[in-house]
Backbone bond lengths (Angstrom), bond angles and torsions (degrees), N, CA, C in turn:
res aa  C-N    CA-C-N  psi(-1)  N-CA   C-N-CA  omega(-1)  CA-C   N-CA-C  phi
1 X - - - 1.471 - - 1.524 109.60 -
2 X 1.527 124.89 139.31 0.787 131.55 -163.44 1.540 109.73 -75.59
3 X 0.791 167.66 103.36 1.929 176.19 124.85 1.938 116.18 -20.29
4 X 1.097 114.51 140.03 1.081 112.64 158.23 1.710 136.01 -103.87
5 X 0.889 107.80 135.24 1.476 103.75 -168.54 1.806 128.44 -46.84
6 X 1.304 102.97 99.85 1.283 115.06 -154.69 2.299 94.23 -54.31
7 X 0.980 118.07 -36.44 1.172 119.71 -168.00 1.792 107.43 -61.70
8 X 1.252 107.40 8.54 1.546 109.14 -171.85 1.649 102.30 -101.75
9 X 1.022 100.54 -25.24 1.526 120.69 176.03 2.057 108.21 -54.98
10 X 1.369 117.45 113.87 1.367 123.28 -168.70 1.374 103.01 -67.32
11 X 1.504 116.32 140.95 1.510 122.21 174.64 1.637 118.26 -34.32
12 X 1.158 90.54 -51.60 1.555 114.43 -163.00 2.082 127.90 -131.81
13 X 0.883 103.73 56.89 1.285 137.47 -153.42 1.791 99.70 -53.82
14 X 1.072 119.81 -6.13 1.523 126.74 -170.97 2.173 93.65 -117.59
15 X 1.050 112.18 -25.25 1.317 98.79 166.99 1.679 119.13 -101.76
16 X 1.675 104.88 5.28 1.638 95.56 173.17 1.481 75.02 -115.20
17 X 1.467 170.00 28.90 1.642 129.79 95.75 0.724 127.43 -43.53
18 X 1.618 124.61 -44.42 1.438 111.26 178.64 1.530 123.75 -58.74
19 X 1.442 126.19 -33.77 0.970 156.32 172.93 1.518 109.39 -57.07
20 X 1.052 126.23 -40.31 1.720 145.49 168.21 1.210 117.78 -65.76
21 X 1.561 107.71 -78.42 1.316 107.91 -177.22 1.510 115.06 146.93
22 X 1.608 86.19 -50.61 1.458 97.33 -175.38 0.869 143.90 -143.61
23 X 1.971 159.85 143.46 1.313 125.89 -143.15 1.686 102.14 -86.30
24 X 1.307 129.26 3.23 1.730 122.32 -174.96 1.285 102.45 -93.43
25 X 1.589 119.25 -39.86 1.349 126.45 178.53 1.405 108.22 -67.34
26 X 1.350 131.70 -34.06 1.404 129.55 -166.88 1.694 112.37 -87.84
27 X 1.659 107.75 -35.52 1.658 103.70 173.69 1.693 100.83 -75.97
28 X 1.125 131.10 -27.38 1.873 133.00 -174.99 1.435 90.74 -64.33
29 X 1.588 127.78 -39.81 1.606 114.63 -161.80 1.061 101.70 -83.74
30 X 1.670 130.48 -40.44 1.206 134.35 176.82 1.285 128.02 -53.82
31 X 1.682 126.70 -50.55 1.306 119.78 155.03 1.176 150.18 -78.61
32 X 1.538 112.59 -11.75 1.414 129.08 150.36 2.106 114.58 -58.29
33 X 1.221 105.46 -26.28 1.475 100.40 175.75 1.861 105.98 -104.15
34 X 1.508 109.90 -14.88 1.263 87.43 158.68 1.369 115.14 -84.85
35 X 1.452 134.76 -14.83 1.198 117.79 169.44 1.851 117.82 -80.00
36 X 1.246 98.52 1.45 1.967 96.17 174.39 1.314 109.17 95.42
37 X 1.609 118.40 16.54 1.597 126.77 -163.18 1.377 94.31 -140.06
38 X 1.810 119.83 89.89 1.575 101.71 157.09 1.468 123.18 -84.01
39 X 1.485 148.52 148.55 1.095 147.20 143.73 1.402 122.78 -131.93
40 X 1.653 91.03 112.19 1.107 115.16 -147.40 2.051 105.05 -74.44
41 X 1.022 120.73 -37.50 0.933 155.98 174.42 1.609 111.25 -57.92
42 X 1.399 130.59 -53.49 1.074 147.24 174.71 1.893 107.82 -59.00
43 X 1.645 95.52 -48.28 1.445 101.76 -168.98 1.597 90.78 -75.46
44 X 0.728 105.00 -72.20 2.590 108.38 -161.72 1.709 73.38 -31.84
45 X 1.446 161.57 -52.06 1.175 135.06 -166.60 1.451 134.99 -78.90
46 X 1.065 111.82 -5.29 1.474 136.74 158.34 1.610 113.38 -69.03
47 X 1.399 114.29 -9.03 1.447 130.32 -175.74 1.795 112.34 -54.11
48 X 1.529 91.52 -39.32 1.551 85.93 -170.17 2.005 116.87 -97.14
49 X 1.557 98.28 11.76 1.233 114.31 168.15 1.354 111.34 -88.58
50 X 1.223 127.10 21.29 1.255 112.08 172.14 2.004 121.62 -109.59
51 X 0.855 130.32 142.77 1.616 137.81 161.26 1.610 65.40 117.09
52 X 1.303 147.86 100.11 1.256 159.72 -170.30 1.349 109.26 -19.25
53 X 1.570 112.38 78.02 2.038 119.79 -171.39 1.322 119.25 72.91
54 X 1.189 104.77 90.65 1.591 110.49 176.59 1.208 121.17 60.30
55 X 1.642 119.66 13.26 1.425 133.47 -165.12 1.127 125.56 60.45
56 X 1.272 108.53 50.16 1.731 125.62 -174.53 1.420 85.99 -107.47
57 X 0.856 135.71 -7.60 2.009 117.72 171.96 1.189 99.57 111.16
58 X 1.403 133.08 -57.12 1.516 114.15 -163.73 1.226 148.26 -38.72
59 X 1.617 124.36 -126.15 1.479 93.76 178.95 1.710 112.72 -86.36
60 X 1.532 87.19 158.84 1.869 81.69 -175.76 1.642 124.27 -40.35
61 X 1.122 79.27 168.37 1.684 80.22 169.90 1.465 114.76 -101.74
62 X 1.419 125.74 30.37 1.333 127.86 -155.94 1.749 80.20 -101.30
63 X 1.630 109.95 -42.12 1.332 121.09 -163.93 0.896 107.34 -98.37
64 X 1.269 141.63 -3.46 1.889 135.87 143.84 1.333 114.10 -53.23
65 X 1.168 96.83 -34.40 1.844 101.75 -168.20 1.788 116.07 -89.46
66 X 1.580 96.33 -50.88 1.608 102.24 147.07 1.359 132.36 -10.59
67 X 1.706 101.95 -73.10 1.100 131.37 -164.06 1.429 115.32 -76.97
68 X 1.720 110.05 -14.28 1.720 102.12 177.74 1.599 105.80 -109.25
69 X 1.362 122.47 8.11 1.377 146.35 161.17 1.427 111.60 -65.04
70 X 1.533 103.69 -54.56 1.383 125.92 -177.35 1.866 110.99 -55.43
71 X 1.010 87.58 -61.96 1.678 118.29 -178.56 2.138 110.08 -61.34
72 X 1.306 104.90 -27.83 1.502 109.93 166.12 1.289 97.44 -91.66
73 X 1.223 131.84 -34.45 1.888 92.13 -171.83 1.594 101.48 -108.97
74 X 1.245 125.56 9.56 1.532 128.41 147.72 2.148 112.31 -48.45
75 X 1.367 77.88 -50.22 1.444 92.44 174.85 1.511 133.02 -38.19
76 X 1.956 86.76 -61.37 1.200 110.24 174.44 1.520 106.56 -58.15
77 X 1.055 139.63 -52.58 1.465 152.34 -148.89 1.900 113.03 -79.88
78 X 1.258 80.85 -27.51 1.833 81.62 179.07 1.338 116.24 -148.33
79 X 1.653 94.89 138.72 1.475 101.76 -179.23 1.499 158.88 -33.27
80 X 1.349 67.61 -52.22 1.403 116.49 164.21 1.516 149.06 -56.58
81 X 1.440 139.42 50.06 1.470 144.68 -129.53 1.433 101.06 -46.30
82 X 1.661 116.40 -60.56 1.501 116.93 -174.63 1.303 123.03 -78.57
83 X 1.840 118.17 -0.90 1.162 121.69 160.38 1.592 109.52 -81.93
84 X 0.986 116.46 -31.65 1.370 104.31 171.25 1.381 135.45 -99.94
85 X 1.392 104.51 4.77 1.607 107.95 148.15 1.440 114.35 -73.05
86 X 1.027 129.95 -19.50 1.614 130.27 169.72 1.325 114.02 -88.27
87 X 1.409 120.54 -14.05 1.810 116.61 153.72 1.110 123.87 -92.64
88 X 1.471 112.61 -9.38 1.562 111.98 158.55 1.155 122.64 -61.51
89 X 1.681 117.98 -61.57 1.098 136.72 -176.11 1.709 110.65 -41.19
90 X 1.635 109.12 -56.60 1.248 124.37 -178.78 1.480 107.35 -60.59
91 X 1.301 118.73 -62.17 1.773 103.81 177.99 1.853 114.03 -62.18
92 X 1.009 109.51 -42.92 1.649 93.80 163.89 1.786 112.72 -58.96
93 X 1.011 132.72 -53.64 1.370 111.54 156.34 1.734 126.27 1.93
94 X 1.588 86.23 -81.74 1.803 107.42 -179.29 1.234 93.45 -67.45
95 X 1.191 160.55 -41.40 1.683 126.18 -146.06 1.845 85.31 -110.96
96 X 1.564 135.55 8.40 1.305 118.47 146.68 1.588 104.94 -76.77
97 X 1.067 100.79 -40.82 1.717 93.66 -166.79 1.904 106.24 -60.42
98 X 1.345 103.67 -16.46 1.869 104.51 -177.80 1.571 99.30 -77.97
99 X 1.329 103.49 -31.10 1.790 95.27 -171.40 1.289 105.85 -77.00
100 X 1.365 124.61 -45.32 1.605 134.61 -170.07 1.696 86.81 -42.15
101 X 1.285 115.89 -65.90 1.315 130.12 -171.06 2.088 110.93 -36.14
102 X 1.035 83.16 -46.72 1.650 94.45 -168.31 1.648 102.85 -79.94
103 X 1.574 101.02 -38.86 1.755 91.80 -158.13 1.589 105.01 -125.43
104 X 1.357 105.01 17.20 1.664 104.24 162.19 1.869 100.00 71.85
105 X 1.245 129.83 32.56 1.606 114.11 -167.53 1.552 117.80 125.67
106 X 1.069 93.02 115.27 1.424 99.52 -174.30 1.582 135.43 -89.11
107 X 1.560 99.73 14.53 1.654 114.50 164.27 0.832 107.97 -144.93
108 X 1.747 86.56 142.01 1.472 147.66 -135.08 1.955 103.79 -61.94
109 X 1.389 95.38 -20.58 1.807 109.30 179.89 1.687 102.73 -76.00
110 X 1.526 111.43 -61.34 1.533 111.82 172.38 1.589 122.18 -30.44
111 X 1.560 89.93 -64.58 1.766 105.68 -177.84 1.486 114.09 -47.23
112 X 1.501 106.02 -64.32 1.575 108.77 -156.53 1.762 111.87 -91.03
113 X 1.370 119.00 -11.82 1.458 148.69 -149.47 1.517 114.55 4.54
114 X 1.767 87.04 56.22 1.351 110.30 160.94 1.467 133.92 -115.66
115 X 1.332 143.91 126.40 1.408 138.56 -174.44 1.493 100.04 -94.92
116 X 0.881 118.94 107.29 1.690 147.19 -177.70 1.675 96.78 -58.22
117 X 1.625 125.83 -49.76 1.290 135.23 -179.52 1.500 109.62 -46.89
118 X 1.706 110.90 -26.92 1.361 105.09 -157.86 1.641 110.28 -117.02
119 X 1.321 124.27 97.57 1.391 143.25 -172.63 1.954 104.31 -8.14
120 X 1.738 84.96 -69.87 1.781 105.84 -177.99 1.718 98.85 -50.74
121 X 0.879 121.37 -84.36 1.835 120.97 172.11 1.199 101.37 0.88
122 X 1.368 116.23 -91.36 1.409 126.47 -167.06 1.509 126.24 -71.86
123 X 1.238 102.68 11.93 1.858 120.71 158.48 1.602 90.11 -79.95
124 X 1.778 101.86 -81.43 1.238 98.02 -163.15 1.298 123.08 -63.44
125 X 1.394 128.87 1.50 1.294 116.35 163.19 2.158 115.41 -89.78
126 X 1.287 97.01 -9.98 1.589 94.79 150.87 1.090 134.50 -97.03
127 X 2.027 122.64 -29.62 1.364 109.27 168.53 1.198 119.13 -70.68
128 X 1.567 118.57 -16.15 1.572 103.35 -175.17 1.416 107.91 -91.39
129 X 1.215 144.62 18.84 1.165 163.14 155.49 1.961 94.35 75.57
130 X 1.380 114.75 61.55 1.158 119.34 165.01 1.397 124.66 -101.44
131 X 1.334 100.88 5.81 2.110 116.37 163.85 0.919 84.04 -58.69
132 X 1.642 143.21 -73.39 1.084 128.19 -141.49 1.818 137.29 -34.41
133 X 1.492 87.62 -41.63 1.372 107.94 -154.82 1.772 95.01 -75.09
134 X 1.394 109.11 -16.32 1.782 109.54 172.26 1.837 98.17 -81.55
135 X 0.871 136.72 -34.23 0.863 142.39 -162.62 1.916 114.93 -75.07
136 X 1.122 77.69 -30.06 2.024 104.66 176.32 1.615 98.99 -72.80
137 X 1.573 95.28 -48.14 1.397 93.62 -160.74 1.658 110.49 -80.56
138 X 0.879 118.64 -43.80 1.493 126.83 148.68 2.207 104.67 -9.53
139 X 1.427 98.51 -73.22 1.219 104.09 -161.84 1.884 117.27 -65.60
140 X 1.229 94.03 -26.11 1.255 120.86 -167.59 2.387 104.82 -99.98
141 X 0.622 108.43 -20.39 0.955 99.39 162.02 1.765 132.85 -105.90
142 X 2.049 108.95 -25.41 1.111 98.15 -171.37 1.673 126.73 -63.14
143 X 1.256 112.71 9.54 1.456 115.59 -160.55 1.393 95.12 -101.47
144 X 1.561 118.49 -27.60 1.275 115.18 165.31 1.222 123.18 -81.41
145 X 1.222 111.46 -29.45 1.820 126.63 177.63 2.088 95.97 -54.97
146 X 0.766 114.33 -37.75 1.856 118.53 -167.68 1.537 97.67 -79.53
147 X 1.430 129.28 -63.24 0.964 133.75 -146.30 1.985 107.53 -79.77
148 X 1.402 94.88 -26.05 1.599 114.67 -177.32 1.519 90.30 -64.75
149 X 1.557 101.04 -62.68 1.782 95.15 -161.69 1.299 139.30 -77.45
150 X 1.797 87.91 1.84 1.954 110.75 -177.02 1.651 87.51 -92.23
151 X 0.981 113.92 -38.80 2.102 111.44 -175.97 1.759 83.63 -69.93
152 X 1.470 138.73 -83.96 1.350 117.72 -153.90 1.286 108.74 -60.48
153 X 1.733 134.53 -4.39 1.625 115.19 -168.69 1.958 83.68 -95.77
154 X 1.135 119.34 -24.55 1.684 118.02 -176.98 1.549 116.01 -67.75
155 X 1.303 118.92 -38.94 1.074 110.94 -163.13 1.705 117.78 -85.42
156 X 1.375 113.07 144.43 1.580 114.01 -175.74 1.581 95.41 -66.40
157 X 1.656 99.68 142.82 1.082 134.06 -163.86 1.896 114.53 -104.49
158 X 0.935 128.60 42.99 1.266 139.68 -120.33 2.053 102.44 -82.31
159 X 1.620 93.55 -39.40 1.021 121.84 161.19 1.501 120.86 -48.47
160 X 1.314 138.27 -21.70 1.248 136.10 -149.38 1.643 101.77 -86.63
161 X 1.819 119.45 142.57 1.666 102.10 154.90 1.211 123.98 -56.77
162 X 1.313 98.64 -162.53 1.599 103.80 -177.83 1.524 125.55 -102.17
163 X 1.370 99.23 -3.22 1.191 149.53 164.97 1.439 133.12 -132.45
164 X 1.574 125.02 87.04 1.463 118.95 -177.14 1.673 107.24 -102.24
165 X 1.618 104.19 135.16 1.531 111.42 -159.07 1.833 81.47 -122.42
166 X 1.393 90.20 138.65 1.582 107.50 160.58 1.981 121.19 -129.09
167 X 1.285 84.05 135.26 1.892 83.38 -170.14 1.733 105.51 -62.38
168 X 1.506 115.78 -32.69 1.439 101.65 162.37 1.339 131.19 -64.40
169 X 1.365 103.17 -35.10 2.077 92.76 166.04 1.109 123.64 -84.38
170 X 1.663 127.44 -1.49 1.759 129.62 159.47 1.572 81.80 -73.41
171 X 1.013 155.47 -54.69 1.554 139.38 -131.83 2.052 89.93 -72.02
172 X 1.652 107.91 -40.83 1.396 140.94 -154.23 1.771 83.10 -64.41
173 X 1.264 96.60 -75.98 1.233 117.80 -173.27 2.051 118.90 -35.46
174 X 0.919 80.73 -42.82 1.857 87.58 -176.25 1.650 109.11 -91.80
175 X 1.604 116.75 5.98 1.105 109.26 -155.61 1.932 84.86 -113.28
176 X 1.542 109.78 15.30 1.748 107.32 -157.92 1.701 131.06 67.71
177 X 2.026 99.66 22.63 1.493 94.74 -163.63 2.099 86.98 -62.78
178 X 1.533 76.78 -168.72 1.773 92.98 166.38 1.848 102.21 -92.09
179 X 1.243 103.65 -167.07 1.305 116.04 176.02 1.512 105.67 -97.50
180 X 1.545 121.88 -10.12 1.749 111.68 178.65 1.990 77.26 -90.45
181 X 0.881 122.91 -59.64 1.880 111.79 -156.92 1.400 98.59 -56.59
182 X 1.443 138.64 -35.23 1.218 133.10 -175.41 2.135 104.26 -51.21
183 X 1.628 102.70 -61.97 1.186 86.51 163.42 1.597 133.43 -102.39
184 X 1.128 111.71 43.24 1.466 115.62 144.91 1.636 128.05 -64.43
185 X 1.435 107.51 -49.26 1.298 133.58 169.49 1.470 112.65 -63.71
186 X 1.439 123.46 -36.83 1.791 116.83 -151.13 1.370 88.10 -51.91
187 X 1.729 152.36 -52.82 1.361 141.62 -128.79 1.267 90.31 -89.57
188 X 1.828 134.44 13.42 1.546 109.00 166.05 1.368 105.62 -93.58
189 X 1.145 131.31 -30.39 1.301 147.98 145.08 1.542 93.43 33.67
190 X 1.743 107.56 133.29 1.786 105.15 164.15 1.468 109.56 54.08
191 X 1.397 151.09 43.01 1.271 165.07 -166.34 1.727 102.65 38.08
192 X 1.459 118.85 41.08 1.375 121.78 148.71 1.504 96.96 96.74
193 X 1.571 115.96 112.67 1.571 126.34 -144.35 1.600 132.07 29.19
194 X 1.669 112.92 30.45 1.371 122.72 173.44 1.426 98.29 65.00
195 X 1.835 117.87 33.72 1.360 104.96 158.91 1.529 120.83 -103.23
196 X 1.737 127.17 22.31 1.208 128.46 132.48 1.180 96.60 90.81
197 X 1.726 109.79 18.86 2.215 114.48 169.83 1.442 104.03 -76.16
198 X 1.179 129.64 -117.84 1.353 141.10 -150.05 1.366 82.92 -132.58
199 X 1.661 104.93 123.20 1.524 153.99 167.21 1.607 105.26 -9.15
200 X 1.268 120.35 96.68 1.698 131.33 160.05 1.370 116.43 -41.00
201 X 1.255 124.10 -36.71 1.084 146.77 -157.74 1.912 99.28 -80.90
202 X 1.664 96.46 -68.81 1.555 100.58 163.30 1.562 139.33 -24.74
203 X 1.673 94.76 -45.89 1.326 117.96 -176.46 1.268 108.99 -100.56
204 X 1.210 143.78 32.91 1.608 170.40 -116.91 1.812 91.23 -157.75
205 X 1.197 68.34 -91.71 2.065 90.14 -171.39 1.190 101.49 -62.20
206 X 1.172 131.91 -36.42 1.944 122.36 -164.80 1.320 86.11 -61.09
207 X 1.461 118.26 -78.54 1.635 129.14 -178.87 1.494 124.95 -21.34
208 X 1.864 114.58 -49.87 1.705 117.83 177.40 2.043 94.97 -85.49
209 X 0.947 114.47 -41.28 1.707 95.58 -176.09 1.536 117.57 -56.63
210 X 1.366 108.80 -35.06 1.339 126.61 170.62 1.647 135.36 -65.32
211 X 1.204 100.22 -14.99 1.231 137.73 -160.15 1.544 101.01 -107.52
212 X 1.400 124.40 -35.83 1.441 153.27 -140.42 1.800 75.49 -126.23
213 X 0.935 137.22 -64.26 1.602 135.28 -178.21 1.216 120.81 -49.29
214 X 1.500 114.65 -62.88 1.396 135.66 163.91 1.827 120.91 -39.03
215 X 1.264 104.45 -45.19 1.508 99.77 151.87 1.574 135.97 -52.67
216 X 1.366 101.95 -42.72 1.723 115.45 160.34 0.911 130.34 -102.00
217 X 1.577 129.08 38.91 1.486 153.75 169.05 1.559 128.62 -146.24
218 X 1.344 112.75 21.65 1.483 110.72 -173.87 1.083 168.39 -24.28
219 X 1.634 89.92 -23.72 0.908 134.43 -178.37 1.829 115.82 -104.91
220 X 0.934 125.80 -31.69 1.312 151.29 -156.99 1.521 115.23 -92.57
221 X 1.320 136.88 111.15 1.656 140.21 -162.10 1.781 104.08 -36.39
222 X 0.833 147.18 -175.56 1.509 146.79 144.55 1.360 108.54 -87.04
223 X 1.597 106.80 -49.25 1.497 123.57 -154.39 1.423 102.76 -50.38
224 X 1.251 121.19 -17.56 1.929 93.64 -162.58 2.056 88.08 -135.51
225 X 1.294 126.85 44.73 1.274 129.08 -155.28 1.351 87.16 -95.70
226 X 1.555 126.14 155.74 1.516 123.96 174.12 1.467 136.52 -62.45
227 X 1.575 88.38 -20.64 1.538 116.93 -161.52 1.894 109.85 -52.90
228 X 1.582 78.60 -36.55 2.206 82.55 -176.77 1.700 130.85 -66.29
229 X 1.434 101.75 -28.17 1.233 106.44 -168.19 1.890 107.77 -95.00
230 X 1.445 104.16 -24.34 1.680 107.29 172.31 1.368 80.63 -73.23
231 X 1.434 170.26 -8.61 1.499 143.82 179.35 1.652 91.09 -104.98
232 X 0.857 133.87 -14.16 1.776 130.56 173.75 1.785 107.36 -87.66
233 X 1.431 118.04 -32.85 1.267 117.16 -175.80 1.608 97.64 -85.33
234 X 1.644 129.81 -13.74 1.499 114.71 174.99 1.578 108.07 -70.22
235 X 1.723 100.23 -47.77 1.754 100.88 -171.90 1.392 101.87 -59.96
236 X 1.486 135.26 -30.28 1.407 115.79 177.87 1.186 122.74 -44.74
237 X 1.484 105.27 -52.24 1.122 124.58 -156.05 1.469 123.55 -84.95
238 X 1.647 99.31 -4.88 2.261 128.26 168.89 1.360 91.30 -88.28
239 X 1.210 130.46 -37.01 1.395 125.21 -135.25 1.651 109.74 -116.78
240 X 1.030 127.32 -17.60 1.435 147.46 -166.98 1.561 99.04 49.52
241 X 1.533 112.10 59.06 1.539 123.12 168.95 1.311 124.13 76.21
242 X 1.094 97.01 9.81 2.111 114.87 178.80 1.626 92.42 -78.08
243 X 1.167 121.30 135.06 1.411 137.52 152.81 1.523 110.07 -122.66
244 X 1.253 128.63 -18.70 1.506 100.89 -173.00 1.875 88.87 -91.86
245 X 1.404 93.76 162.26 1.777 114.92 176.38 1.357 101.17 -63.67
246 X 1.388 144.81 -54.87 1.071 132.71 -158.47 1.769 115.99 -68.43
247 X 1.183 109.04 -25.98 1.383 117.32 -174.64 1.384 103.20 -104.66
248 X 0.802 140.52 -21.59 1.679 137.50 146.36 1.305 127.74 -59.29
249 X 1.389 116.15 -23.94 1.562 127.93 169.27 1.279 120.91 -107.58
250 X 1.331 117.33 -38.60 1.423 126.53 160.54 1.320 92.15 107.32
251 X 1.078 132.04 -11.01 1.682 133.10 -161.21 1.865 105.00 -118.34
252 X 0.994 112.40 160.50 1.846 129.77 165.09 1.420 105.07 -128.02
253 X 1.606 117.73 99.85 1.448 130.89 150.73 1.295 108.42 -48.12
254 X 1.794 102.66 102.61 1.122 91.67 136.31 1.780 157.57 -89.59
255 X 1.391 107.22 -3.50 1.026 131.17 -174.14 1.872 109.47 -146.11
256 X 1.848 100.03 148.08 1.446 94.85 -176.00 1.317 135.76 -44.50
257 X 1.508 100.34 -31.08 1.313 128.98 -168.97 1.676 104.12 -69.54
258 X 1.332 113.23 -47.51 0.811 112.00 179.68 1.904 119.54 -69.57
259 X 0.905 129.41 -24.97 1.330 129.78 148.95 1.238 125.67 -63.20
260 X 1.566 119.99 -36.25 1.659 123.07 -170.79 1.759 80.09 -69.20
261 X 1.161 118.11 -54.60 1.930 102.35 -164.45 1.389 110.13 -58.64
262 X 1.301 118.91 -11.41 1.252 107.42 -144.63 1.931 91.81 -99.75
263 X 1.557 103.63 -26.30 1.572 98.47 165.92 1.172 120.60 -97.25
264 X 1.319 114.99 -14.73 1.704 114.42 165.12 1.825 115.14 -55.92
265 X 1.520 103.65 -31.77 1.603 92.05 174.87 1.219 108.09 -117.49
266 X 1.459 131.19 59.84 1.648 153.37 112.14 1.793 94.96 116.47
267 X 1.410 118.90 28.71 1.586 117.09 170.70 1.111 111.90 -55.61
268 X 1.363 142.00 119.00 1.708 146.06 167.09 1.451 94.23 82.18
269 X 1.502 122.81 30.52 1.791 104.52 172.41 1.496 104.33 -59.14
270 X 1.218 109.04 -49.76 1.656 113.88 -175.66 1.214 123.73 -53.69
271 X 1.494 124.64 -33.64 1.166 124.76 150.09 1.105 141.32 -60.73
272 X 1.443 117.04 -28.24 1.284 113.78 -174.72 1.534 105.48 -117.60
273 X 1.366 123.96 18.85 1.019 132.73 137.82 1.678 118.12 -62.54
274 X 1.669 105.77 -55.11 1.490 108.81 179.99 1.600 108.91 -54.41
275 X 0.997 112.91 -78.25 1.508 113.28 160.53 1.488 132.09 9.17
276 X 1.364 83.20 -72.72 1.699 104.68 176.00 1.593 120.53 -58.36
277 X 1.308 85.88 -47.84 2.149 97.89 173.19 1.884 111.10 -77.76
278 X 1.457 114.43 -14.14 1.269 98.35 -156.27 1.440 104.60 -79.07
């Protein structure tokens, strides 16, 4: 079985978050350098995926950041653009199922049982010294976060179409991404491994506009940039206030296939049209 090089793994993994900023930016730096690929640039834009989207609670941002780690060295690994949006998707799969494992739930409200929106919250989740416990988890999971997603990016995929379509890399796609950012994104796909949380698609565009910002701000945090919430006030405004995938689609993918059909015959065009323009 293929392994990743444990020596890529940071001494001290709770002082390069602190050092970061944030938990999406800090798992993106972590598995992009355990896979031998930093981009530095890619991660500071993952910034505003953290407290689960703009600090709306959802899923962490440990697995936004994960997941576009996942999706670059999927890239790297296969030829193939739409074959490897379907090994993205699939190894983000497995390295949610490693966190579920570790942290009981994979949004960011469960974990930290803090609302980021709300000033008082996020006092008391710093005076009572309840950062910490992200900070634990940080240390304590990234070794599984690498090893999960080098076994799902290794293993033959046998299952896959012949064509695997994700509504976050059409969002990618129409927005002028490249063909590596198209699958960077595929594993948000279906509200992030087709488990039907809050909109892949959403977290598509926040990530490339931001990304697209960060080039003309260099200097300047990501985390609190304007760019995220004008792409949260478009899906309101497609969606009549639906953010999770399942209630915006009406459906639960269970299988890739079953999503690749489901945007091949124009599911969320309207959305991810809005998206794309907003």
């Amino acid at each position: 079985m293929e392994r990743s090089d444990s020596r890529a793994m940071p001494k001290d993994t709770k002082r390069l978050f602190l050092k970061l900023g944030s938990c999406s930016r800090t798992m993106c730096y972590i598995l992009n350098r355990g896979f031998g690929h930093p981009m530095e640039a890619e991660e500071r834009a993952a910034d505003p995926l953290a407290g689960g989207i703009l600090g709306h609670g959802y899923q962490c941002g440990m697995l936004w950041g994960s997941a576009l780690a996942v999706g670059a060295e999927a890239f790297r690994r296969t030829d193939n653009r739409d074959q490897a949006i379907g090994t993205a998707i699939k190894a983000t799969q497995q390295v949610m199922r490693s966190f579920t494992n570790r942290a009981r739930s994979v949004d960011c409200m469960d974990v930290t049982g803090c609302d980021w929106t709300s000033k008082l919250s996020m006092a008391k989740y710093f005076l009572t010294g309840r950062f910490i416990s992200c900070f634990r988890l940080v240390e304590k999971w990234a070794p599984e976060a690498i090893q999960s997603a080098t076994e799902g990016l290794s293993r033959e995929h046998a299952d896959l179409p012949q064509q695997s379509m994700s509504c976050a890399s059409e969002v990618a796609r129409r927005m002028g991404a490249s063909d590596e950012q198209m699958v960077m994104v595929a594993g948000f796909a279906g509200g992030l491994g087709l488990s039907g949380n809050a909109c892949g698609a959403l977290s598509a565009a926040i990530w490339l506009k931001t990304l697209a910002w960060c080039g003309q701000h260099s200097g300047t945090p990501a985390l609190s940039n304007p760019i995220g919430e004008k792409s949260l006030e478009a899906l309101y405004g497609a969606t009549d206030y639906k953010i999770l995938c399942h209630e915006i689609t009406g459906k639960h993918f269970n299988t890739i296939n079953d999503h690749t059909e489901f945007i091949r015959t124009g599911g969320c065009e309207k959305l991810i049209d809005v998206l794309a323009r907003a």
